[in-house]
C-alpha positions in Angstrom: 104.3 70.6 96.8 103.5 74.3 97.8 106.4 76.8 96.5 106.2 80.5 98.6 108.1 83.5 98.0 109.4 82.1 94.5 109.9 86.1 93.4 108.1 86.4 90.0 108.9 87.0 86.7 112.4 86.1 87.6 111.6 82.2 88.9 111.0 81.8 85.5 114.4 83.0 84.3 116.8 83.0 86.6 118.1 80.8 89.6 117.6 81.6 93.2 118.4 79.8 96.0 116.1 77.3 97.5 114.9 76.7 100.6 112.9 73.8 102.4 110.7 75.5 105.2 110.9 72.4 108.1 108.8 74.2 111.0 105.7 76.4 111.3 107.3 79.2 112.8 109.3 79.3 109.5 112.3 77.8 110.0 114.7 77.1 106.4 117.2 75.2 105.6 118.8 75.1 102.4 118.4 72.8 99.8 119.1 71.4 96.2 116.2 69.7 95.1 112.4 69.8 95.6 110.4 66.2 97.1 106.4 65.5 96.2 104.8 67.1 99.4 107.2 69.5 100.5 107.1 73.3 101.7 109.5 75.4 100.0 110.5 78.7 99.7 112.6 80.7 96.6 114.4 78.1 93.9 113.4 78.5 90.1 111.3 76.7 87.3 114.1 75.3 86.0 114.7 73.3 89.7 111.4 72.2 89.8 111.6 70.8 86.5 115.0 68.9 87.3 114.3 68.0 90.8 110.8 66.1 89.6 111.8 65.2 85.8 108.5 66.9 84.7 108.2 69.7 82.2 106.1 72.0 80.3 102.2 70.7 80.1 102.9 68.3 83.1 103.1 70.9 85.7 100.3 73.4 87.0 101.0 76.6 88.4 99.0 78.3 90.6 99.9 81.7 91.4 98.3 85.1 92.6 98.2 87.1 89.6 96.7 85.4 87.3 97.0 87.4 84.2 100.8 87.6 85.2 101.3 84.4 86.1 99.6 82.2 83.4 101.5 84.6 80.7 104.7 84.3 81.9 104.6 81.0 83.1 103.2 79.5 79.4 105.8 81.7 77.8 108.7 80.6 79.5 108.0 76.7 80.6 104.8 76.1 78.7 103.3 75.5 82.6 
């Protein structure tokens, strides 16, 4: 599953609205839960974690800060 635009710190705090991406060109709809293999865009940790029923040590994050990410994302969810 490959999350974009997920607006960091705050997808680690707070809830934003998530989207599934269902073209190449882009195209969202919205929706309320993430699938194994999807494309998404926005949501929060807290989503991911519900959506899957996975948390903490079983998830890894790869983001493009990685001082920034791996910080806020151990403090927060232990990812």
């Amino acid at each position: 599953m490959v999350i974009v635009a997920e607006r960091k710190p705050e997808f680690f705090q707070m809830s934003h609205p998530l989207y599934e991406v269902v073209t190449g060109e882009g195209l969202m709809r919205p929706c309320f839960k993430v699938e194994t293999g999807g494309l998404y865009s926005g949501g929060s940790a807290q989503m991911i974690e519900s959506s899957l029923n996975v948390h903490g040590d079983e998830i890894l994050y790869v983001g493009d800060h990685i001082y920034t990410d791996v910080s806020v994302s151990k403090v927060h969810h232990r990812w």
